[in-house]
N, C-alpha and C positions, 0 to 999 in steps of 0.2 A: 437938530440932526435927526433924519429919519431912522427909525427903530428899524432893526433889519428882521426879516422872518426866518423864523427857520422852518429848514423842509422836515417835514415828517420824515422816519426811517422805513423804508420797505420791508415786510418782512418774507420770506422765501419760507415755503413749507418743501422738507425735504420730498424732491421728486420733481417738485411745481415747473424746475428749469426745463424746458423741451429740448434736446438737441436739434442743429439746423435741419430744416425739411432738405429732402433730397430731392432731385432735379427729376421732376416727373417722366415718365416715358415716354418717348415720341409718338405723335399722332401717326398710325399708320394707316388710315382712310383711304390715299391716294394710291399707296401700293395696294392694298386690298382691293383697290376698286378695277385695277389692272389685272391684277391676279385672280380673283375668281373667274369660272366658268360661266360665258353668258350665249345666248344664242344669237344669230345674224337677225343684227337691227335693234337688239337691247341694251339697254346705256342700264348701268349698277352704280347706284350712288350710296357708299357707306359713311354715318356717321358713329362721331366714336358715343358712345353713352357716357362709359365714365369709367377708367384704368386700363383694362385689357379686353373691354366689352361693346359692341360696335351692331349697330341695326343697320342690313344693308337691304337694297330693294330694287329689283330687278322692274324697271320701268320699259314696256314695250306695247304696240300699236294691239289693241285688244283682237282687233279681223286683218292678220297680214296681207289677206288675198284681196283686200278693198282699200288697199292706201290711194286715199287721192287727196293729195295735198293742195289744195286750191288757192290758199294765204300762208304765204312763208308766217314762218313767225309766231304761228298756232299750235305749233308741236303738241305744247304740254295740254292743249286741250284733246289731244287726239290719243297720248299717250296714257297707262292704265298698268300700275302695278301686276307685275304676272305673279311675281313669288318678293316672300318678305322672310328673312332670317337674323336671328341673333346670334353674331361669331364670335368664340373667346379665342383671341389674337395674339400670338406671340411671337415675335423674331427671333430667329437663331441662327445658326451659324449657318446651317443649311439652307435657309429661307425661311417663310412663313409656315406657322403651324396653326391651322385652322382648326378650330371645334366649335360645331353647329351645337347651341347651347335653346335652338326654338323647342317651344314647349310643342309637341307633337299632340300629345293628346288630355283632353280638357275629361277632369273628374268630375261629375257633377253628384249631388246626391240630393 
């Protein structure tokens, strides 16, 4: 007859148990990206970085007055970030609440 094993005992250090993780907050990228302010013929593409923190980038033709699209299809070669921002993002009841969180001015020493 096979010898049966026994399991070791776990031991639990008070604390060690995590309660369950809560249900992350929603990506709000797509509404941000409707909702900021952009200029005629700029597309804003935000991603989220990580909780309430989001890098968005205002993509648009670097010389408006010389568009000449010759090959569909090339856009992104033609297109050139105009402005880049870090927003800290929050929904509410009233809508979005935006805080531009980009570093403005670099210290050097």
């Amino acid at each position: 007859m096979p010898k049966e094993i026994e399991q070791p005992k776990l031991a639990t250090k008070p604390g060690s148990v995590r309660p369950p993780i809560a249900m992350a907050d929603p990506d709000l990228s797509s509404q941000i990206n409707a909702f900021v302010e952009k200029e005629q013929g700029e597309i804003v593409k935000c991603v989220r970085v990580f909780g309430d923190l989001y890098r968005c980038n205002w993509w648009g033709h670097e010389h408006t007055d010389k568009i000449n699209r010759p090959l569909a299809g090339f856009d992104v070669t033609l297109l050139r970030v105009r402005k880049s921002s870090f927003l800290r993002v929050k929904k509410t009841d009233e809508g979005l609440r935006i805080e531009d969180k980009t570093l403005t001015q670099v210290h050097s020493e």
